[in-house]
C-alpha positions in Angstrom: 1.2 -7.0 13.3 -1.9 -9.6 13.6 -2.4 -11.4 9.8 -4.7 -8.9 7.5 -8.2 -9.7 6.3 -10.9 -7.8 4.7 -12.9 -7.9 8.2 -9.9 -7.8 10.3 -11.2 -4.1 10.9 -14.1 -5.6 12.7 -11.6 -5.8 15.5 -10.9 -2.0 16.3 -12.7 1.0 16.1 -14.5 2.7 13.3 -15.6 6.4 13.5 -17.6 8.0 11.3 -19.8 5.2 10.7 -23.7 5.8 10.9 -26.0 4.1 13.2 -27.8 1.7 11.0 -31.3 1.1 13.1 -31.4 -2.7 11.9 -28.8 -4.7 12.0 -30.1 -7.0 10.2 -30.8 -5.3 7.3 -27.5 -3.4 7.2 -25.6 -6.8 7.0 -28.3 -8.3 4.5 -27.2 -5.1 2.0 -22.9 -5.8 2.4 -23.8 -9.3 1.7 -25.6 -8.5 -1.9 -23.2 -6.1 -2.5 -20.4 -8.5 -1.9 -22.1 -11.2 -4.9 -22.2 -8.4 -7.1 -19.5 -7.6 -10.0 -16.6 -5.1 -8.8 -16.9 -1.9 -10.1 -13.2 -1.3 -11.2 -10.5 -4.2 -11.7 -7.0 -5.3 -10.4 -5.1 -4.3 -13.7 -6.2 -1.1 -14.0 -5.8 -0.4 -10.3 -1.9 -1.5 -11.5 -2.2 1.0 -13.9 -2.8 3.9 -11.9 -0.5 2.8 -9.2 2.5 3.2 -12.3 1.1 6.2 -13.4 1.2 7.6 -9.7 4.7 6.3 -9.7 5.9 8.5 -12.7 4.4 11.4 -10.3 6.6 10.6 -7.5 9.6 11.3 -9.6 8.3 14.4 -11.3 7.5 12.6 -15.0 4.0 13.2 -14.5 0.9 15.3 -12.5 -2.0 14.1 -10.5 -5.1 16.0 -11.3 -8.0 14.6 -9.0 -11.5 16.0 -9.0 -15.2 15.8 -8.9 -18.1 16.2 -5.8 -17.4 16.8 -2.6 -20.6 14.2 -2.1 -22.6 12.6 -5.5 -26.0 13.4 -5.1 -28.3 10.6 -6.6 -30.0 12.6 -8.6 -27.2 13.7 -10.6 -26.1 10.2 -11.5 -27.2 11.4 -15.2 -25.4 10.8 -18.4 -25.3 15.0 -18.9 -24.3 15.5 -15.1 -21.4 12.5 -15.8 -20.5 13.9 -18.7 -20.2 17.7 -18.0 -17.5 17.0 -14.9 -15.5 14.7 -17.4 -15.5 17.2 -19.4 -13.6 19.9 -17.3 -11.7 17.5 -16.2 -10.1 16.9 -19.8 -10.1 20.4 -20.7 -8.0 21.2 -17.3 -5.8 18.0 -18.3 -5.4 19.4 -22.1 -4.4 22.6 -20.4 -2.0 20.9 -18.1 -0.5 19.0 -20.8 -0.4 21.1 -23.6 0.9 24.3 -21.4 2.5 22.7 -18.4 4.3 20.1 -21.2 3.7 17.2 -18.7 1.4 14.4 -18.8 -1.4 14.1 -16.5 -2.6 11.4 -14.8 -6.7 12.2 -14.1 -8.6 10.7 -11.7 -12.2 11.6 -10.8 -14.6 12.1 -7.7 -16.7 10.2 -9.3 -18.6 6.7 -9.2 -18.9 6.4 -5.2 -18.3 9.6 -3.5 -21.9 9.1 -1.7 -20.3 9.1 2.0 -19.5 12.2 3.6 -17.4 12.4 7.3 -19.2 14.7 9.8 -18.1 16.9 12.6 -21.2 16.0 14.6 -23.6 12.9 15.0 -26.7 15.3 15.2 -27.8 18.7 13.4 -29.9 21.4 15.4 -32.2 23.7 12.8 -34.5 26.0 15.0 -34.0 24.0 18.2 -35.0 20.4 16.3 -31.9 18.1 16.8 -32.0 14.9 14.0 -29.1 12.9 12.8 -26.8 14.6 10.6 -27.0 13.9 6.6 -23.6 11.7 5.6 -24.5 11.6 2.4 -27.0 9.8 0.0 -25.8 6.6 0.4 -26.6 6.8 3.9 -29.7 9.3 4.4 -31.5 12.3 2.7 -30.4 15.7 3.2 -33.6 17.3 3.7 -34.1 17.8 7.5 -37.1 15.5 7.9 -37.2 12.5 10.6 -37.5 10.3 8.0 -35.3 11.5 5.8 -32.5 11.3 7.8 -32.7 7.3 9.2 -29.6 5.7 8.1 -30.8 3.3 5.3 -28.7 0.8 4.4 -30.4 0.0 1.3 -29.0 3.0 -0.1 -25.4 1.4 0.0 -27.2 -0.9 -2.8 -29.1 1.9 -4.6 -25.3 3.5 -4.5 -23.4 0.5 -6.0 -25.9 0.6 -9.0 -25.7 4.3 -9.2 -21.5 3.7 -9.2 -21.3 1.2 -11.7 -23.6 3.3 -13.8 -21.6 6.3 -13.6 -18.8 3.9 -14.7 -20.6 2.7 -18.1 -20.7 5.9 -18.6 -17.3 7.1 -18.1 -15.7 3.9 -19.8 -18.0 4.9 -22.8 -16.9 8.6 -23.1 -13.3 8.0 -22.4 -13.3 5.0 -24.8 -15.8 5.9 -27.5 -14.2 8.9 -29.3 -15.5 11.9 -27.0 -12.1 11.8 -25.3 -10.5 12.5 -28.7 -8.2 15.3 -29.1 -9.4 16.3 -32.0 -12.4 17.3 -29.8 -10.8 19.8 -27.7 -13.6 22.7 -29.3 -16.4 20.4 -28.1 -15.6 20.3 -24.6 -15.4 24.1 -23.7 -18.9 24.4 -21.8 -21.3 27.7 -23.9 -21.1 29.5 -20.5 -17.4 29.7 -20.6 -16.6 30.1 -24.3 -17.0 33.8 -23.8 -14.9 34.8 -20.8 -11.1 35.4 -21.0 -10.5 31.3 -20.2 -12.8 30.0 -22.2 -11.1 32.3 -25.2 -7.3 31.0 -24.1 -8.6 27.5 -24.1 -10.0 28.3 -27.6 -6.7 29.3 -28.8 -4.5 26.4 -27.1 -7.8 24.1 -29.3 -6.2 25.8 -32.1 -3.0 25.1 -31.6 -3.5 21.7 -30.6 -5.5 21.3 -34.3 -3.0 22.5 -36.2 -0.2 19.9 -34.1 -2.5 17.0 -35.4 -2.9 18.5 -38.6 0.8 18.6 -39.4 1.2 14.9 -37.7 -1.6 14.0 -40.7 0.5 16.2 -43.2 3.6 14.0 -42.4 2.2 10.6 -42.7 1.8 10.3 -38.8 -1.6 8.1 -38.0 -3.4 10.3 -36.1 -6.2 7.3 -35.4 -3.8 6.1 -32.3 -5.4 5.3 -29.1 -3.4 7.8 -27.3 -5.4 10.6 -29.2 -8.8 9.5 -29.1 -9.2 7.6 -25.3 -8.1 9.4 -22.3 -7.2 6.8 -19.1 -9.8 7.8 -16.6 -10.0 6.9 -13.0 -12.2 7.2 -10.0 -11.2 7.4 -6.5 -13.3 8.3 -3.2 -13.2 8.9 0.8 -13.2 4.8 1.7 -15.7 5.8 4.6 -18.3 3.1 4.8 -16.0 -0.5 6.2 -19.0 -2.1 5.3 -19.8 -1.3 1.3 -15.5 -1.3 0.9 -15.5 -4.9 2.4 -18.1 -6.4 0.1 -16.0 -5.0 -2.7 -12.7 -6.2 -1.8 -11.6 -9.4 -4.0 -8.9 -11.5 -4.4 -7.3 -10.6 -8.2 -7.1 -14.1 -9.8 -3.6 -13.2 -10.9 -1.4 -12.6 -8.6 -3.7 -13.8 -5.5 -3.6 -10.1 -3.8 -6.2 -8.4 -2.8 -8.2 -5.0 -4.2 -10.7 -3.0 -3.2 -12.5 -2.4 -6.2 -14.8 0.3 -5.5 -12.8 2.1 -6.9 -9.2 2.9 -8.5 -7.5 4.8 -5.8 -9.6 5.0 -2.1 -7.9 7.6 0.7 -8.4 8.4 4.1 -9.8 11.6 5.8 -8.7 13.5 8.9 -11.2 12.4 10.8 -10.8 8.6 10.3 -6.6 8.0 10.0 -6.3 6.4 13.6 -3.1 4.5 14.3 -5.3 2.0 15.9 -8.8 2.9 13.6 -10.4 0.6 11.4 -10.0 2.6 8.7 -6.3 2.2 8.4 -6.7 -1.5 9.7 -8.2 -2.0 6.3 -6.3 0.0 3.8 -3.2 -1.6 5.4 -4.4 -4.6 3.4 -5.9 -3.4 -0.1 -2.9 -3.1 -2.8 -4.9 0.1 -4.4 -3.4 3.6 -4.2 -4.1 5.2 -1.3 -4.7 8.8 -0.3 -4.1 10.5 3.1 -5.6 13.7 4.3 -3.5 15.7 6.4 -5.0 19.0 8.0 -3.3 21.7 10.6 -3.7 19.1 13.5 -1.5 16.6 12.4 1.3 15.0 14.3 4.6 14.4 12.5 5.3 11.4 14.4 1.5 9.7 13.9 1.9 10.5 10.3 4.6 8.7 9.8 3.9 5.5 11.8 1.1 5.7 9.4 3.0 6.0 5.9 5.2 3.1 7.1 1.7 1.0 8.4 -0.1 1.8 4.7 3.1 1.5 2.6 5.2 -0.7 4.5 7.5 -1.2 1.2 7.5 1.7 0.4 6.3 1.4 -3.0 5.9 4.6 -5.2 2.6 5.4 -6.2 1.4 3.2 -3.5 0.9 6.9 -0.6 -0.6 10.1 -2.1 0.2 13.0 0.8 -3.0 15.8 0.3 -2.5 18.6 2.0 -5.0 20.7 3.6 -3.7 23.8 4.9 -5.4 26.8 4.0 -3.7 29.8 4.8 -1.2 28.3 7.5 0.5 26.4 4.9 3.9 27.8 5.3 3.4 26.9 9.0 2.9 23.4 8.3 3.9 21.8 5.0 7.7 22.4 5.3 8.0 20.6 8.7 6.0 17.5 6.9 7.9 17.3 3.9 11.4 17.3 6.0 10.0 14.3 8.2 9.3 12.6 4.8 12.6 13.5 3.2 14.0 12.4 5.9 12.8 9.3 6.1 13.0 8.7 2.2 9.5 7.9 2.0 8.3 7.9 -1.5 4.8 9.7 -2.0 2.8 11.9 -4.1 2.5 15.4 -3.0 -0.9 17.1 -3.7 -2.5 19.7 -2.1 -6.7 20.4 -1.4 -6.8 23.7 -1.3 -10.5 23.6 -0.7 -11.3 22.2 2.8 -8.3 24.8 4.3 -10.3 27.6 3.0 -14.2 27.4 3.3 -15.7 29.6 5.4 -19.6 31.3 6.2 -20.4 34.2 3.6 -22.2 37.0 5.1 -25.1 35.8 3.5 -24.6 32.8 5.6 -23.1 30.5 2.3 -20.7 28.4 3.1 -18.3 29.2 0.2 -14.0 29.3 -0.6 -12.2 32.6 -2.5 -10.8 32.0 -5.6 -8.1 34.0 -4.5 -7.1 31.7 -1.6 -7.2 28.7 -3.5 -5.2 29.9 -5.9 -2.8 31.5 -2.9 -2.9 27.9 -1.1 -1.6 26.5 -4.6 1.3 28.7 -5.5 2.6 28.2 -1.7 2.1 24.8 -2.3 4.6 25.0 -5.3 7.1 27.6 -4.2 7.5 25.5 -0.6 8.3 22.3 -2.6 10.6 23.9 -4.7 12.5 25.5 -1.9 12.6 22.2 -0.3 13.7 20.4 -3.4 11.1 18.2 -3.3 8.1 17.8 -6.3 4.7 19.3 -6.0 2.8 16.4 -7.8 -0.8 17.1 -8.3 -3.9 18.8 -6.8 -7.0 17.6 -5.6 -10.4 19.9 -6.2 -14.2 19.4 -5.4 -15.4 21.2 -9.0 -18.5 20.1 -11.1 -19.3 21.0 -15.0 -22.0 22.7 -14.0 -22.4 26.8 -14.0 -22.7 26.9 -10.2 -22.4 29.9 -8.0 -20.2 28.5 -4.8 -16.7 29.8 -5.0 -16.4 33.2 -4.8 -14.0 35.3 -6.8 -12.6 34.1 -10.2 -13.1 35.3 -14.1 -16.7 36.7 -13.4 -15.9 37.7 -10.1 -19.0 36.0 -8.3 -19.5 38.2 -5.1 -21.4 37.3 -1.8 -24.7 38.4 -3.4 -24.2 36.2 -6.8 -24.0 32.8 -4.4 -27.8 32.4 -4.1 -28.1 32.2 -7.8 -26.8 28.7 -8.2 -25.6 27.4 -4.9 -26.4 23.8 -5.2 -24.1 21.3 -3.2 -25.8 19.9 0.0 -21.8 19.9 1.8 -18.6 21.9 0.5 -18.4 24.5 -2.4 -16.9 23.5 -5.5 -15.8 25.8 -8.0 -17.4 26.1 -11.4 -16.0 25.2 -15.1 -14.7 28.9 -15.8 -13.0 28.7 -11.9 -11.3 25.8 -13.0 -10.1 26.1 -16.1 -8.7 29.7 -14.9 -6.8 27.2 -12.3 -5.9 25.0 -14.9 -3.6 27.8 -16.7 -2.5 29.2 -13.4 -0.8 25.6 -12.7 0.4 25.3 -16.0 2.7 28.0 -15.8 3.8 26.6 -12.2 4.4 23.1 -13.9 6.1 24.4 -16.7 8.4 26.4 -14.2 
């Protein structure tokens, strides 16, 4: 295997890239985001890698979720702070009910690059190049809109590093506290059936830290007022992850710190691609995608390319099956077993189960998600290996996307708050109502 660099992945070939116009300009933004200040750093990437580590071996769970694309306009401190917030209250439920700890990383600070099936979109007979996310082009189905921009890598750095501030300040600052377990139940879920169980597991968790105070226990400990937070995305752009790849002054290794943990989609995990040319190289945690159309034999070449040590907490495995998963995930977890490779099991039980709405949404049934995630469970434990996290596109906000859960949102409720220019993502009541369906799987 030639020597690694961060621009040895110059020398093969990288799909799902756009066709930036000017070449001049597209280099000009890489190289001023490559003086700027990484987003994330080497020792906390460490940290996640030994918290993913604990997952391998079943003393811990992954939850990992956010956007399926960031939209600019929702890098707002209220936005930021409304998908922390479901995030904590799933991890409290986790926790507290599944009586595990949970390791929580975000969608979050840089999922502005989206993999597309197609170069080019056709509305009405008008082809124009497909939107692959903000910080590439617009969504709106304009000409101009839809030029690959490179100064939007720029605009999205900025918009990540924000989002960071943010997240360091909520998670660090006293919001994550447990003592505010009340505060984060959003108003339009406090009155359904989850948001009333998640009420009474605030309760309990109260009168825990109450007795601790009782007993002389300092209930002021870091452990009960910050939450460890981190942010991952699809490492999609070579470009933008190049200029934020340094060399940790430590130990000399390199990171790619645009974020804490960085995986690799479907579309882009070539034996001979770019993409895994350059994760190869980066010591951050890194995520694989594996859909119905993978082949046993590629995806181990590429476990042993990525992980060559075979380091734990070094390959998360996400699974996206949909309903075929008792087809495919017992095969894949034999190969692995058999091989002794040590990874993360997850599984995205989004992506396997979108589909067109009659109303022509494109939208994912509670039901099936939740279906995806108890095969998910039951195959592992028949194979006597650990189911070790999941991995959701959910947002804070009271969305319309997902069909199916608490308030049973039907075909005709989508149109009421269907926001999210690419996948559906399930809303705060959806998720929590997840969050207490794993629990009891965990806790199993």
């Amino acid at each position: 295997m030639a020597e690694w660099t961060k621009t040895s992945w110059q020398n093969f070939e990288a799909l799902q890239q756009p066709n930036w116009p000017d070449k001049k300009a597209y280099q000009k933004a890489v190289d001023t985001i490559s003086l700027l200040p990484p987003l994330v750093f080497a020792g906390e990437i460490r940290a996640l890698k030994q918290q993913l580590a604990d997952v391998v071996e079943g003393k811990a769970f992954l939850l990992q979720g956010g956007d399926c694309a960031e939209d600019f306009t929702n890098c707002t401190a209220p936005a930021i702070r409304d998908t922390l917030k479901v995030i904590l209250q799933m991890a409290v439920v986790l926790s507290y009910a599944g009586g595990k700890p949970v390791v929580k990383v975000g969608r979050m600070a840089g999922q502005y690059a989206k993999p597309r099936s197609a170069d080019m979109e056709t509305i009405d007979g008008v082809s124009l190049p497909s939107y692959r996310g903000d910080m590439v082009n617009a969504s709106e189905f304009t000409e101009a809109a839809r030029v690959p921009d490179p100064q939007r890598m720029v605009q999205g750095y900025h918009l990540s590093a924000a989002t960071m501030n943010i997240l360091r300040a909520f998670t660090r600052g006293g919001y994550a506290a447990l003592e505010r377990v009340h505060a984060w139940n959003n108003e339009f879920v406090k009155a359904s059936p989850m948001g009333r169980n998640y009420e009474r597991l605030g309760r309990h968790i109260d009168q825990a830290l109450n007795f601790m105070r009782v007993i002389g226990i300092d209930t002021n400990a870091p452990q009960l007022n910050q939450a460890s937070f981190y942010t991952s995305h699809e490492a999609l752009l070579l470009g933008y992850e190049q200029a934020l790849t340094r060399q940790d002054s430590i130990t000399g290794d390199w990171y790619d710190c645009s974020a804490h943990m960085v995986w690799i989609g479907d579309r882009t995990r070539q034996l001979d691609g770019a993409h895994v040319e350059f994760l190869r190289g980066v010591l951050n945690p890194v995520g694989m995608k594996v859909g119905p159309k993978h082949d046993l034999e590629v995806i181990r070449q590429l476990i042993e390319r990525i992980n060559p040590e075979n380091e734990p907490g070094r390959m998360t495995l996400i699974t996206r099956f949909g309903k075929d998963i008792d087809k495919y995930l017992p095969g894949l977890i034999r190969m692995v077993k058999r091989e002794g490779f040590k990874v993360v099991w997850s599984c995205d039980p989004m992506h396997g189960n979108t589909y067109t709405s009659e109303s022509g949404y494109k939208t994912s049934n509670f039901n099936d998600i939740l279906n995806e995630i108890q095969c998910f469970f039951e195959i592992h434990w028949a194979e006597g290996t650990i189911p070790g996290g999941v991995h959701f596109e959910m947002t804070g906000s009271n969305v319309t996307e997902c069909i199916g859960g608490g308030r049973n949102i039907i075909d005709q409720n989508l149109a009421e708050n269907y926001l999210t220019a690419c996948d559906p993502r399930l809303n705060a009541e959806q998720s929590l109502e997840l969050a207490f369906q794993i629990a009891e799987m965990i806790r199993t």
